[in-house]
mmJSON file of the N, C-alpha and C atoms, coordinates in Angstrom:
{"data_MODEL":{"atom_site":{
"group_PDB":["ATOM","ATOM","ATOM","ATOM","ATOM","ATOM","ATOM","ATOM","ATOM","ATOM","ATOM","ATOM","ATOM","ATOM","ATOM","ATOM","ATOM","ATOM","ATOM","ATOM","ATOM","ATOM","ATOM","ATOM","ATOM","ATOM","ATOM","ATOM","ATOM","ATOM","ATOM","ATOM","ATOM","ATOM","ATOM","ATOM","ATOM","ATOM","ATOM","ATOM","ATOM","ATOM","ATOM","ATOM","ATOM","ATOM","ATOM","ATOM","ATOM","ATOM","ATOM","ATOM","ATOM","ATOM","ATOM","ATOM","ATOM","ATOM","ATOM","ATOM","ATOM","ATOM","ATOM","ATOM","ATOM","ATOM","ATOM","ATOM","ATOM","ATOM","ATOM","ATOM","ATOM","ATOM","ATOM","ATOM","ATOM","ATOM","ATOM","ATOM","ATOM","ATOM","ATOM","ATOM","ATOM","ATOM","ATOM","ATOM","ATOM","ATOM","ATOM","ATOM","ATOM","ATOM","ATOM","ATOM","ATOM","ATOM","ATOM","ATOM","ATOM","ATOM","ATOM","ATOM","ATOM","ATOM","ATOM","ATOM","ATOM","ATOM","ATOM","ATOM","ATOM","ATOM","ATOM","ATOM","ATOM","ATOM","ATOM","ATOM","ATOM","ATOM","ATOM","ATOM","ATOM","ATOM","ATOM","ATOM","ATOM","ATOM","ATOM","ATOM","ATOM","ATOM","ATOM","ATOM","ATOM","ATOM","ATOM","ATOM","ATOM","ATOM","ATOM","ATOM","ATOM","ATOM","ATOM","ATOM","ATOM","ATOM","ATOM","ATOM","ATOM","ATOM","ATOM","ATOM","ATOM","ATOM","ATOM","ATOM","ATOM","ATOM","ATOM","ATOM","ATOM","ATOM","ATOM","ATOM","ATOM","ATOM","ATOM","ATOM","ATOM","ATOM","ATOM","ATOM","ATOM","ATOM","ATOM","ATOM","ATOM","ATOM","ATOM","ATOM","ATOM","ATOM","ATOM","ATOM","ATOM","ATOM","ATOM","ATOM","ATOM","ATOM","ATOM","ATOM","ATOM","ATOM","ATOM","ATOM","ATOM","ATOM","ATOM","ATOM","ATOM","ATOM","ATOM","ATOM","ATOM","ATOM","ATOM","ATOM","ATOM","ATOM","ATOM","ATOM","ATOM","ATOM","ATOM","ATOM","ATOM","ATOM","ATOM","ATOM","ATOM","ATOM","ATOM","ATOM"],
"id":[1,2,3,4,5,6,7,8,9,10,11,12,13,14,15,16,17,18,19,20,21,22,23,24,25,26,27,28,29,30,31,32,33,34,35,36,37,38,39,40,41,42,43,44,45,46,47,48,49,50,51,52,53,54,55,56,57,58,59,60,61,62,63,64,65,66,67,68,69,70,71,72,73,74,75,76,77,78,79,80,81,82,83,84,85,86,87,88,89,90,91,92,93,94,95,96,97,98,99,100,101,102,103,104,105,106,107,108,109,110,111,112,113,114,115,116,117,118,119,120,121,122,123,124,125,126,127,128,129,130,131,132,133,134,135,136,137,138,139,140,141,142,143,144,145,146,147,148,149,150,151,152,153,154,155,156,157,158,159,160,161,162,163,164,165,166,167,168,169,170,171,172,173,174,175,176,177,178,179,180,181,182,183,184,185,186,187,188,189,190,191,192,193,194,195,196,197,198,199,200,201,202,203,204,205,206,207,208,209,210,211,212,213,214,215,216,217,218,219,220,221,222,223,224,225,226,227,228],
"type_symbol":["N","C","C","N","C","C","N","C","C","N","C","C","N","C","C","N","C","C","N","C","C","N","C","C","N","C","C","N","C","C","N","C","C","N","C","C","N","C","C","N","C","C","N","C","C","N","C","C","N","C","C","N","C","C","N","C","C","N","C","C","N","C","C","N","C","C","N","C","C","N","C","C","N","C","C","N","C","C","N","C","C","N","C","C","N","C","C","N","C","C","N","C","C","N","C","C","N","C","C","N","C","C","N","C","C","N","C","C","N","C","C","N","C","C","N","C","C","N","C","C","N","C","C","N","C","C","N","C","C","N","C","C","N","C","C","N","C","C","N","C","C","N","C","C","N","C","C","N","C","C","N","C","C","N","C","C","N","C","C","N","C","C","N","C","C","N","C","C","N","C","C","N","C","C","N","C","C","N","C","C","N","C","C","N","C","C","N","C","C","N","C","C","N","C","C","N","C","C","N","C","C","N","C","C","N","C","C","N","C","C","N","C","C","N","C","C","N","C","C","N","C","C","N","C","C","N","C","C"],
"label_atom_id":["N","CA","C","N","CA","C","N","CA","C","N","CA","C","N","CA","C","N","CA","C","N","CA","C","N","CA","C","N","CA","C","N","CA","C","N","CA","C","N","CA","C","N","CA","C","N","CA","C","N","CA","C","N","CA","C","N","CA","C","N","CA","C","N","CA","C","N","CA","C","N","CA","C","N","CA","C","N","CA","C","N","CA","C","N","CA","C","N","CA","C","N","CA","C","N","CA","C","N","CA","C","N","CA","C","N","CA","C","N","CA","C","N","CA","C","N","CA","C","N","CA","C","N","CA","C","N","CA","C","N","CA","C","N","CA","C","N","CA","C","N","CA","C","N","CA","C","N","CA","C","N","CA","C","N","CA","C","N","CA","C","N","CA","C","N","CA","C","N","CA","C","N","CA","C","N","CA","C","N","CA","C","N","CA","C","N","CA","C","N","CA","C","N","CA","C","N","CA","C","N","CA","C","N","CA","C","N","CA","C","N","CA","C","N","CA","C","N","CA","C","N","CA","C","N","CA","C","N","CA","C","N","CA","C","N","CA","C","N","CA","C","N","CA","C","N","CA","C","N","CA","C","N","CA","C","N","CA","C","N","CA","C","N","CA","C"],
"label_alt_id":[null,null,null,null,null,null,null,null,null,null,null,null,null,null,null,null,null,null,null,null,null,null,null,null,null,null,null,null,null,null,null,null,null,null,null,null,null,null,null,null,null,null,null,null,null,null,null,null,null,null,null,null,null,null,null,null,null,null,null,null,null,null,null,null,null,null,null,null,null,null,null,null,null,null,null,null,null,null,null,null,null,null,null,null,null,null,null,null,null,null,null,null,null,null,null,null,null,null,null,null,null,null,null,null,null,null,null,null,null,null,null,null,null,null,null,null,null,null,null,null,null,null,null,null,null,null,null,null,null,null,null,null,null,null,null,null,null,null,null,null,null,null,null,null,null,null,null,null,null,null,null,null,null,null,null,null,null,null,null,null,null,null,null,null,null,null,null,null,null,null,null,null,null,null,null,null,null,null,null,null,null,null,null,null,null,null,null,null,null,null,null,null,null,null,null,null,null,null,null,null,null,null,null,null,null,null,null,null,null,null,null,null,null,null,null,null,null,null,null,null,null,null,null,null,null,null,null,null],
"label_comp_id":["UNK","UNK","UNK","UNK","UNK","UNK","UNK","UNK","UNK","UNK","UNK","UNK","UNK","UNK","UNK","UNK","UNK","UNK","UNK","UNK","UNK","UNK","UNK","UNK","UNK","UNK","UNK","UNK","UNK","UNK","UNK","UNK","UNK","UNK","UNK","UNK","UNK","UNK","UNK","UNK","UNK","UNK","UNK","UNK","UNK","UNK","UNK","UNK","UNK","UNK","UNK","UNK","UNK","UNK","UNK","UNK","UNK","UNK","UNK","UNK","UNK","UNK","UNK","UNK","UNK","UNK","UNK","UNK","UNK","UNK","UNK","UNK","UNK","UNK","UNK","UNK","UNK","UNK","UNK","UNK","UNK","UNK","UNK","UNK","UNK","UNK","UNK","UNK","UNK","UNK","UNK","UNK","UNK","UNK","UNK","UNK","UNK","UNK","UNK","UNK","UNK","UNK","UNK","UNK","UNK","UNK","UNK","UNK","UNK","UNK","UNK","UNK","UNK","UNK","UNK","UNK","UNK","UNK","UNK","UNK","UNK","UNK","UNK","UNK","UNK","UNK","UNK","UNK","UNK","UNK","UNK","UNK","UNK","UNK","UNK","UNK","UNK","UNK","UNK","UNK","UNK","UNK","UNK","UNK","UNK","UNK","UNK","UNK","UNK","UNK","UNK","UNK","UNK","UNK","UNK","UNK","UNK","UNK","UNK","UNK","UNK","UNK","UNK","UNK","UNK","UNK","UNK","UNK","UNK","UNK","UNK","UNK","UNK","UNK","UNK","UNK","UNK","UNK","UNK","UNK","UNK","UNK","UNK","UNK","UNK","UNK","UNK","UNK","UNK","UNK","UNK","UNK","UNK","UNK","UNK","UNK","UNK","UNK","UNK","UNK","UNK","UNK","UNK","UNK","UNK","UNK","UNK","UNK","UNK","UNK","UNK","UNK","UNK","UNK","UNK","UNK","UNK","UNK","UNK","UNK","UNK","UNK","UNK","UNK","UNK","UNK","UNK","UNK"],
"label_asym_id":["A","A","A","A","A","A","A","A","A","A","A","A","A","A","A","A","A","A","A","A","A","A","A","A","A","A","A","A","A","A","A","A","A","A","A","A","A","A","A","A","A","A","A","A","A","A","A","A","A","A","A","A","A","A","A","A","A","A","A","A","A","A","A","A","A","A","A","A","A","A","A","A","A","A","A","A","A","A","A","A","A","A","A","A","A","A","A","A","A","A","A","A","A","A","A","A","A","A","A","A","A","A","A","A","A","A","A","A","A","A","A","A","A","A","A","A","A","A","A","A","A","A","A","A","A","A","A","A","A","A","A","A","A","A","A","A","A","A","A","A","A","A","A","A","A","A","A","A","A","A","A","A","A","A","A","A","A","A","A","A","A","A","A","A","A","A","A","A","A","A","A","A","A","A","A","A","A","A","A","A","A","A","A","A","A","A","A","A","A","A","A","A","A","A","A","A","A","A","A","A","A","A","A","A","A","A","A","A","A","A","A","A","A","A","A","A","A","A","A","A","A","A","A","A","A","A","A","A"],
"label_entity_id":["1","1","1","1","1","1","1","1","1","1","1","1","1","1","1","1","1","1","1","1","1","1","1","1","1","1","1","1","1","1","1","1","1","1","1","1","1","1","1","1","1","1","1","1","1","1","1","1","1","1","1","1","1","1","1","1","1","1","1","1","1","1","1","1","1","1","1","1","1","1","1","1","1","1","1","1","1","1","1","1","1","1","1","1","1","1","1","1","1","1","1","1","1","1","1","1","1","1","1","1","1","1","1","1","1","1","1","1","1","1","1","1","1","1","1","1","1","1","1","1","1","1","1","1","1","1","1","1","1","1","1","1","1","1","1","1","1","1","1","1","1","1","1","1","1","1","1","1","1","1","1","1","1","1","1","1","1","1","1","1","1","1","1","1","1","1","1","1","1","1","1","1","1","1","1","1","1","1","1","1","1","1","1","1","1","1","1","1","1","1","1","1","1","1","1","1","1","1","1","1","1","1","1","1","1","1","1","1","1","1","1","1","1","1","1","1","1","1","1","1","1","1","1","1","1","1","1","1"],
"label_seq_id":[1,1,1,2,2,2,3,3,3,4,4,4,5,5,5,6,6,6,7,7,7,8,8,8,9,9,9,10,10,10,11,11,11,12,12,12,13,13,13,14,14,14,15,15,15,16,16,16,17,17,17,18,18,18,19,19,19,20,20,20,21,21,21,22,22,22,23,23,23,24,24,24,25,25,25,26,26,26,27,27,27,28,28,28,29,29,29,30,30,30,31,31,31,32,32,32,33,33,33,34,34,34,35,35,35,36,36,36,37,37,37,38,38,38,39,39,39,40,40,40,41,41,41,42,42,42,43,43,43,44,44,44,45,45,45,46,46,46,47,47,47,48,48,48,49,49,49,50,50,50,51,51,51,52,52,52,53,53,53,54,54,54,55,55,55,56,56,56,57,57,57,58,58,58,59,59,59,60,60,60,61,61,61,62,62,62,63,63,63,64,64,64,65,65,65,66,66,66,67,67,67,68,68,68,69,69,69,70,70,70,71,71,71,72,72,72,73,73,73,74,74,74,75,75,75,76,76,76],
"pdbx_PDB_ins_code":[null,null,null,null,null,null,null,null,null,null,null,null,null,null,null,null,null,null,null,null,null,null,null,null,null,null,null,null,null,null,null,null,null,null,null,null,null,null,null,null,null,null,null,null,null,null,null,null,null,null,null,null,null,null,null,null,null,null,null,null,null,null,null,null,null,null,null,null,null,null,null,null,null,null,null,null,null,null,null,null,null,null,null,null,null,null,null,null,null,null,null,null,null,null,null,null,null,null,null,null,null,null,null,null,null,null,null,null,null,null,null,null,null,null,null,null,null,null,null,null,null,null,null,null,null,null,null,null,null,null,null,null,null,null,null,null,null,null,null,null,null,null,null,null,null,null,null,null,null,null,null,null,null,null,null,null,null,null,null,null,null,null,null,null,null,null,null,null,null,null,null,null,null,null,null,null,null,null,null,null,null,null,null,null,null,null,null,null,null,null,null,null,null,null,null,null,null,null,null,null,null,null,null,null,null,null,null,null,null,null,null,null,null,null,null,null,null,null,null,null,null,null,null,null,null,null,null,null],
"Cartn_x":[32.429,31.159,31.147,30.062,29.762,29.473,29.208,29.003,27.175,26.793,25.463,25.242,26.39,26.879,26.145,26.339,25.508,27.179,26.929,28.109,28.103,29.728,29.687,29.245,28.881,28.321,26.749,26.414,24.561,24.158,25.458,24.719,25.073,25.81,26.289,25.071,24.785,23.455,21.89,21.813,20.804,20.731,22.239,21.862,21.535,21.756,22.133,20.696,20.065,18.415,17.484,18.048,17.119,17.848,18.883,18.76,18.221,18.232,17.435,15.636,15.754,14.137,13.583,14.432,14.666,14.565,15.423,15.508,14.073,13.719,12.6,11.242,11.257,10.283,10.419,11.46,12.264,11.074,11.29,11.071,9.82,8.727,7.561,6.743,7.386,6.823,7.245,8.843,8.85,8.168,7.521,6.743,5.35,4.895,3.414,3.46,4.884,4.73,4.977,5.325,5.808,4.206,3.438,2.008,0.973,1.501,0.695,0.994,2.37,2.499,2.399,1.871,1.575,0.408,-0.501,-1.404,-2.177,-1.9,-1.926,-1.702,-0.456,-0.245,-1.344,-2.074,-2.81,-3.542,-3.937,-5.455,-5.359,-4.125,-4.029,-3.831,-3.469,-3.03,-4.317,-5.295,-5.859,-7.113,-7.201,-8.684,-9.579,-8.68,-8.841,-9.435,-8.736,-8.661,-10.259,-10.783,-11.858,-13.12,-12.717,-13.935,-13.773,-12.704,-12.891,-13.211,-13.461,-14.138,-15.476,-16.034,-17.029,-17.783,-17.439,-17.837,-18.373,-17.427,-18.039,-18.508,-18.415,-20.44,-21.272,-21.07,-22.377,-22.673,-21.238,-21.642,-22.013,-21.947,-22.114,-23.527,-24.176,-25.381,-26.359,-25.966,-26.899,-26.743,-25.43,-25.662,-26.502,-26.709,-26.746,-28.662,-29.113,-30.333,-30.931,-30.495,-30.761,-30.891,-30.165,-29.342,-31.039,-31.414,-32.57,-34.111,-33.848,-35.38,-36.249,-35.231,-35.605,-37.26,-38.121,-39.435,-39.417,-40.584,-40.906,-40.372,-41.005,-40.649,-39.926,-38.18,-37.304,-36.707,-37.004,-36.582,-36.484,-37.953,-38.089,-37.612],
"Cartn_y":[-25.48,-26.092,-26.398,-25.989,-26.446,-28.351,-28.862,-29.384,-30.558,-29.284,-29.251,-29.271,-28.761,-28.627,-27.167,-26.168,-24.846,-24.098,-23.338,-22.357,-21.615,-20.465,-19.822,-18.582,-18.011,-17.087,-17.36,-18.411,-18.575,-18.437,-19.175,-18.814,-17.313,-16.589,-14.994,-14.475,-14.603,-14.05,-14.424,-15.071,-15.879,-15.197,-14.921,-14.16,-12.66,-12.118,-10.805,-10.532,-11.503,-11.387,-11.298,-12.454,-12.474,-11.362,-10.935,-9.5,-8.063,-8.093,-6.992,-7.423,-8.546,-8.772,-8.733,-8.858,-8.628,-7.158,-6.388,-5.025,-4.098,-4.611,-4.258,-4.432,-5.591,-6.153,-5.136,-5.217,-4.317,-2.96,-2.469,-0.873,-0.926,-1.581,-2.212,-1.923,-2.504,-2.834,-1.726,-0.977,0.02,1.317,1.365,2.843,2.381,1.002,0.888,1.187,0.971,0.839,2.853,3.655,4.866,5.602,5.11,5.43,5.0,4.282,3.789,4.79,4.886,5.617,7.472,7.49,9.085,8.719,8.277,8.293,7.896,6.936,7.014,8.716,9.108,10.706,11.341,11.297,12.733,12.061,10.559,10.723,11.282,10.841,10.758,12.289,13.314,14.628,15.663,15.117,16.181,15.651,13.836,13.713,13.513,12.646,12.496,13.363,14.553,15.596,15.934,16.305,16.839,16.039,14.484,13.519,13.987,13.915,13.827,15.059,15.942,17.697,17.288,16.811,16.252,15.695,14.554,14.027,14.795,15.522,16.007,17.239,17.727,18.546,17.892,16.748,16.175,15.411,15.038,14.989,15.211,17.133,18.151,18.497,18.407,18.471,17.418,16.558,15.596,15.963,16.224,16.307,17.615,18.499,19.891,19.722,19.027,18.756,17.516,16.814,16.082,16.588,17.784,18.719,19.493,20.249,20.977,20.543,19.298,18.618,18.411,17.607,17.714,16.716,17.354,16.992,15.621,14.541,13.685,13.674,15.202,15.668,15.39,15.558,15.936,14.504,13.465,11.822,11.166,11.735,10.825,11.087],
"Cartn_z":[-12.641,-12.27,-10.77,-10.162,-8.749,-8.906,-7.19,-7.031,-7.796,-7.894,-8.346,-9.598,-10.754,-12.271,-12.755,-11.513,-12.042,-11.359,-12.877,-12.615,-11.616,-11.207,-10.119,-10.616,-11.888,-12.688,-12.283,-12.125,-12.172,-10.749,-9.569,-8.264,-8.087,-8.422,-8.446,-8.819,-9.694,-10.62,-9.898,-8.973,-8.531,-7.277,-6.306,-5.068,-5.47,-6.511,-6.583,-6.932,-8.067,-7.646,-6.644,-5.533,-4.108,-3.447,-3.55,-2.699,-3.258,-4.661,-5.053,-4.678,-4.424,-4.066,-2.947,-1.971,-0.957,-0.548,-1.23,-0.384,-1.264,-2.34,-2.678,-1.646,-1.369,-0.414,1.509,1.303,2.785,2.442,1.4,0.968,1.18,0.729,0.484,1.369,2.937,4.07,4.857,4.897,5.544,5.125,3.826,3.521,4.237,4.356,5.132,6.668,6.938,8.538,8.172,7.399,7.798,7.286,6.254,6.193,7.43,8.159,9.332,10.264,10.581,11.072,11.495,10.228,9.392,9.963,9.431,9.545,11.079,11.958,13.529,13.932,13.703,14.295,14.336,13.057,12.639,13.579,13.17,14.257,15.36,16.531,17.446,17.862,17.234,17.448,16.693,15.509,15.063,15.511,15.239,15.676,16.63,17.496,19.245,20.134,19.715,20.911,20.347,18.765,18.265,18.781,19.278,19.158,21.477,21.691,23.296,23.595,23.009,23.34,23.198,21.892,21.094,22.318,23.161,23.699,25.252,25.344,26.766,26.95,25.405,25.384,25.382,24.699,25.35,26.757,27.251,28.87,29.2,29.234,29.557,29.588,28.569,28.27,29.147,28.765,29.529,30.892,31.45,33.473,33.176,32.528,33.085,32.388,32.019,31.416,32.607,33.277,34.11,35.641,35.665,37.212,36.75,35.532,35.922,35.764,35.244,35.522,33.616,33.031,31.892,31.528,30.82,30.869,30.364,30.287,29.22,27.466,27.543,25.768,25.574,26.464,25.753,25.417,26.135,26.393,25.038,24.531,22.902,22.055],
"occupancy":[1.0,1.0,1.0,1.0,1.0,1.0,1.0,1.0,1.0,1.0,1.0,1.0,1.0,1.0,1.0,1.0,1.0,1.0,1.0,1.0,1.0,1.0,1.0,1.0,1.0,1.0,1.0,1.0,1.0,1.0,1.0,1.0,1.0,1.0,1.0,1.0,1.0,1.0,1.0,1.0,1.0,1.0,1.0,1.0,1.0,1.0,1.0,1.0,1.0,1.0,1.0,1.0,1.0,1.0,1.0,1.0,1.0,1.0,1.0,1.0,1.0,1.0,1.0,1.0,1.0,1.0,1.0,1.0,1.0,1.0,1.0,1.0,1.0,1.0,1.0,1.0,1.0,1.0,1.0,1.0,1.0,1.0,1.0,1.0,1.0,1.0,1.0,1.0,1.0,1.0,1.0,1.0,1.0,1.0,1.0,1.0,1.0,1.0,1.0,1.0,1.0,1.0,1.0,1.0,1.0,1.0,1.0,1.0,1.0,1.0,1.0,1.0,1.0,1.0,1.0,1.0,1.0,1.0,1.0,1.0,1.0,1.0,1.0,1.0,1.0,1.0,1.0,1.0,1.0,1.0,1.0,1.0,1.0,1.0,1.0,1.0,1.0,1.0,1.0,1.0,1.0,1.0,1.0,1.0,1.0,1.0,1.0,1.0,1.0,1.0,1.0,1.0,1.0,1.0,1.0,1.0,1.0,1.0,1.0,1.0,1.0,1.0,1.0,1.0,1.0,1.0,1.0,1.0,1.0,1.0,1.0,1.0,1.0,1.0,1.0,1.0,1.0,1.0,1.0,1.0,1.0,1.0,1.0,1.0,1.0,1.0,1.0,1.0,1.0,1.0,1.0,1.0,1.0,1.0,1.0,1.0,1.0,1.0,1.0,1.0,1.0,1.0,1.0,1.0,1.0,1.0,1.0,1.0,1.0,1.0,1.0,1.0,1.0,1.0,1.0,1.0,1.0,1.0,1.0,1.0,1.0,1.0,1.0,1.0,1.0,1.0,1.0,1.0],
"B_iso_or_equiv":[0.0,0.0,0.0,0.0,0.0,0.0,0.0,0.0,0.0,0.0,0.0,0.0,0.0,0.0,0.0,0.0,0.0,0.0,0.0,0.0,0.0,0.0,0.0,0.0,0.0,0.0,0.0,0.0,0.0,0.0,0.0,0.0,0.0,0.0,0.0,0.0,0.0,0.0,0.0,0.0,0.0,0.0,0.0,0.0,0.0,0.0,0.0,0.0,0.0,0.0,0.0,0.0,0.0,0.0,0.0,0.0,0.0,0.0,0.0,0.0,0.0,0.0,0.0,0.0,0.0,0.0,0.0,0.0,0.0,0.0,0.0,0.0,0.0,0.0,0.0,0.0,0.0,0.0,0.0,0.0,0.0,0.0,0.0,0.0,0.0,0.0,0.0,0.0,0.0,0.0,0.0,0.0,0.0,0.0,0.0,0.0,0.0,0.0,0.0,0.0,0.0,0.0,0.0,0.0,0.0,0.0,0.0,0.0,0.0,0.0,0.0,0.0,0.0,0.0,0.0,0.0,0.0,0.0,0.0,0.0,0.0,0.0,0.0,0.0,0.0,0.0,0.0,0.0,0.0,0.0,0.0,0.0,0.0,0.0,0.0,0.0,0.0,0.0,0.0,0.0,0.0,0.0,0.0,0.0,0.0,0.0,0.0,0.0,0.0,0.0,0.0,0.0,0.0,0.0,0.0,0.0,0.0,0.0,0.0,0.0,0.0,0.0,0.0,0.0,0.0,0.0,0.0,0.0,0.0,0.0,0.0,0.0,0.0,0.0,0.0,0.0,0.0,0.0,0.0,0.0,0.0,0.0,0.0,0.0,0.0,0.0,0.0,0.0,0.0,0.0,0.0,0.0,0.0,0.0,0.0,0.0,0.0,0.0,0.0,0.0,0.0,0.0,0.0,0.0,0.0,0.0,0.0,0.0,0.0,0.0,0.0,0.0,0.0,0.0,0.0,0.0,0.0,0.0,0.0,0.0,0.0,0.0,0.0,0.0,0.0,0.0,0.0,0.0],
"pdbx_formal_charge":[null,null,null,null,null,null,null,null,null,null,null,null,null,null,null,null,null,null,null,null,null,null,null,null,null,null,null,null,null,null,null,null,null,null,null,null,null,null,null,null,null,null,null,null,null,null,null,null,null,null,null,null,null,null,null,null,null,null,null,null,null,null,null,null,null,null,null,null,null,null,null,null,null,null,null,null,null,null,null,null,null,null,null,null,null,null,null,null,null,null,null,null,null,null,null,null,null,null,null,null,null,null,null,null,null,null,null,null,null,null,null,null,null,null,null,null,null,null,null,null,null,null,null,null,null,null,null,null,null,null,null,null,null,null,null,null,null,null,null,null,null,null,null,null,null,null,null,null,null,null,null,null,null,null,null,null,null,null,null,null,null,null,null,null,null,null,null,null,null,null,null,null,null,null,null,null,null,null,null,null,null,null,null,null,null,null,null,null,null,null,null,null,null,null,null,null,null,null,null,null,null,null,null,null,null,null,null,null,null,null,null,null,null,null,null,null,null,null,null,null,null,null,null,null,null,null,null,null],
"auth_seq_id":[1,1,1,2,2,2,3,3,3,4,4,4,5,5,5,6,6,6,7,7,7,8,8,8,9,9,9,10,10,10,11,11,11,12,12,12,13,13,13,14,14,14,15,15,15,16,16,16,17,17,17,18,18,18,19,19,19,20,20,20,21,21,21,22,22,22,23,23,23,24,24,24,25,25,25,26,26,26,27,27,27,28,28,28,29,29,29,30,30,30,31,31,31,32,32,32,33,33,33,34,34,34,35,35,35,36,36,36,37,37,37,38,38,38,39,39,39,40,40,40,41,41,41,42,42,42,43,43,43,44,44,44,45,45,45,46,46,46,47,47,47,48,48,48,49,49,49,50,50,50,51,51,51,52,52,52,53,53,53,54,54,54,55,55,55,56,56,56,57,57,57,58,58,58,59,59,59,60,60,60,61,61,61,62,62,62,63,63,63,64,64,64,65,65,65,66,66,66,67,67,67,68,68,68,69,69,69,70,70,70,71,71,71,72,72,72,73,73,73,74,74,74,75,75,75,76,76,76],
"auth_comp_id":["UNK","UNK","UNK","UNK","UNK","UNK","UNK","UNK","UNK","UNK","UNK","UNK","UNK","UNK","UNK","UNK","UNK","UNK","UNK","UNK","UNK","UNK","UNK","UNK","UNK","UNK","UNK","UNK","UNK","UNK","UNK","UNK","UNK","UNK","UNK","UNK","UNK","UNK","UNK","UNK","UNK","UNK","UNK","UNK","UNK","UNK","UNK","UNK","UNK","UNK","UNK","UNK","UNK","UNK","UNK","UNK","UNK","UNK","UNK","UNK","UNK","UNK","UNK","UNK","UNK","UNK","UNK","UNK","UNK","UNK","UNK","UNK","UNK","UNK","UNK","UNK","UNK","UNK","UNK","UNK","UNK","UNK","UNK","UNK","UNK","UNK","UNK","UNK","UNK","UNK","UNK","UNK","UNK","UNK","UNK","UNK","UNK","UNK","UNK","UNK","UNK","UNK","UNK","UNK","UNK","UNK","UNK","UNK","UNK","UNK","UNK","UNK","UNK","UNK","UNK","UNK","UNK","UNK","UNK","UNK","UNK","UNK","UNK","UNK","UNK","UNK","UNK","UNK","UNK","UNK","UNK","UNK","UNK","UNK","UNK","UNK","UNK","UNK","UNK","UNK","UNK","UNK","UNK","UNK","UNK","UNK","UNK","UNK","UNK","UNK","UNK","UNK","UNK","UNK","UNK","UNK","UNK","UNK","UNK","UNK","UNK","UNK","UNK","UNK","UNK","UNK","UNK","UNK","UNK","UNK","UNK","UNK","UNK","UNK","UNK","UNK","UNK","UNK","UNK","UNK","UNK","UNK","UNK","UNK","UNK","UNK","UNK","UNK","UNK","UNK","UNK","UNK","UNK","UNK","UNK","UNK","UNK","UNK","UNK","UNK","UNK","UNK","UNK","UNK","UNK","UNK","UNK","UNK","UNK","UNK","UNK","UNK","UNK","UNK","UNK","UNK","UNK","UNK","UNK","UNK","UNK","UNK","UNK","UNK","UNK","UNK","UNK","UNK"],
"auth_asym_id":["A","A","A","A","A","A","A","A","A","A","A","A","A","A","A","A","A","A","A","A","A","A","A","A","A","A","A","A","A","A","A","A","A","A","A","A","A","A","A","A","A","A","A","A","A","A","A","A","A","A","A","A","A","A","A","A","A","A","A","A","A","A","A","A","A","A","A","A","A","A","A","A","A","A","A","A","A","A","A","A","A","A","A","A","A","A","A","A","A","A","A","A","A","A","A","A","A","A","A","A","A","A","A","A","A","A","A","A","A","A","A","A","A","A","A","A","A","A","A","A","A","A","A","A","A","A","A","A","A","A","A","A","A","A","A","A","A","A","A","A","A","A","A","A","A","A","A","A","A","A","A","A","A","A","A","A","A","A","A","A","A","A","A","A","A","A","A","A","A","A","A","A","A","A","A","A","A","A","A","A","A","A","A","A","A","A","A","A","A","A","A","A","A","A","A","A","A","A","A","A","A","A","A","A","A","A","A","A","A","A","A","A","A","A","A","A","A","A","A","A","A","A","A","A","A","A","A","A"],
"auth_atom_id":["N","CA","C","N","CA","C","N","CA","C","N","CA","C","N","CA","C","N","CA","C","N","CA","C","N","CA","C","N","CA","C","N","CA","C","N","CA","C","N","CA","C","N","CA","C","N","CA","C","N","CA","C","N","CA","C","N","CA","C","N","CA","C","N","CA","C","N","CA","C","N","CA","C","N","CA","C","N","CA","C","N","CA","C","N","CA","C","N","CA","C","N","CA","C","N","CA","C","N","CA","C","N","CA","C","N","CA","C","N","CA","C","N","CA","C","N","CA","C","N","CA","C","N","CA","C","N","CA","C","N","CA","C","N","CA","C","N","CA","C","N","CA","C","N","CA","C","N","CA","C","N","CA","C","N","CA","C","N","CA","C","N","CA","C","N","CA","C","N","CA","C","N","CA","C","N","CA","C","N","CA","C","N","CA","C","N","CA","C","N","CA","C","N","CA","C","N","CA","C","N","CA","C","N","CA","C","N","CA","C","N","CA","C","N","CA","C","N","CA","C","N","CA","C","N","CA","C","N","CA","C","N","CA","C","N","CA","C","N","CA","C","N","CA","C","N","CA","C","N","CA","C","N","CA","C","N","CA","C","N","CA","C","N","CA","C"],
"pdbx_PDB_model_num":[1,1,1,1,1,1,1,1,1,1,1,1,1,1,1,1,1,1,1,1,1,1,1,1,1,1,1,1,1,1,1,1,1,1,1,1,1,1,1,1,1,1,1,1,1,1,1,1,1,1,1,1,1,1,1,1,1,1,1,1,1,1,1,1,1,1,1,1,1,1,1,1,1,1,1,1,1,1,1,1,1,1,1,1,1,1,1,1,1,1,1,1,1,1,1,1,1,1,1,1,1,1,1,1,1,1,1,1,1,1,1,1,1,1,1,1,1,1,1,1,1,1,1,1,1,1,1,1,1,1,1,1,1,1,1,1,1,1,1,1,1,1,1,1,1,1,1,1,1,1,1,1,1,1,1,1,1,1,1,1,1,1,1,1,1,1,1,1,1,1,1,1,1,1,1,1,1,1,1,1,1,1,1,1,1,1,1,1,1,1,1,1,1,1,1,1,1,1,1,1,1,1,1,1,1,1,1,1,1,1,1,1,1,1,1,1,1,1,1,1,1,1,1,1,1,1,1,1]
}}}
């Protein structure tokens, strides 16, 4: 008996729980940070580049519609 009157069988049994709960919890959080991380990549490599092309046709458009004198019509 411990100090406490709980066997050395019950605190054995008691850590061996908080570390299986523990490394469960570990697992848990490192597959979110590795889905975050999956998932940041693609944006950053498939979708980025699609939205910053995206964007400067239409830069594009607008200087080159402004450079030749775009009418009233086209405003609204």
């Amino acid at each position: 008996m411990d100090e406490n009157g709980k066997s050395t069988l019950e605190t054995v049994l008691k850590w061996i729980v908080l570390v299986i709960l523990a490394v469960v919890a570990m697992k848990i959080v490192f597959s979110v940070f590795a889905i975050a991380f999956v998932v940041g990549g693609v944006l950053l490599t498939r979708v980025l580049p699609l939205v910053v092309l995206v964007w400067l046709v239409f830069k594009a458009l607008e200087w080159w519609k402004s450079r030749n004198g775009a009418t009233p019509a086209d405003n609204s």
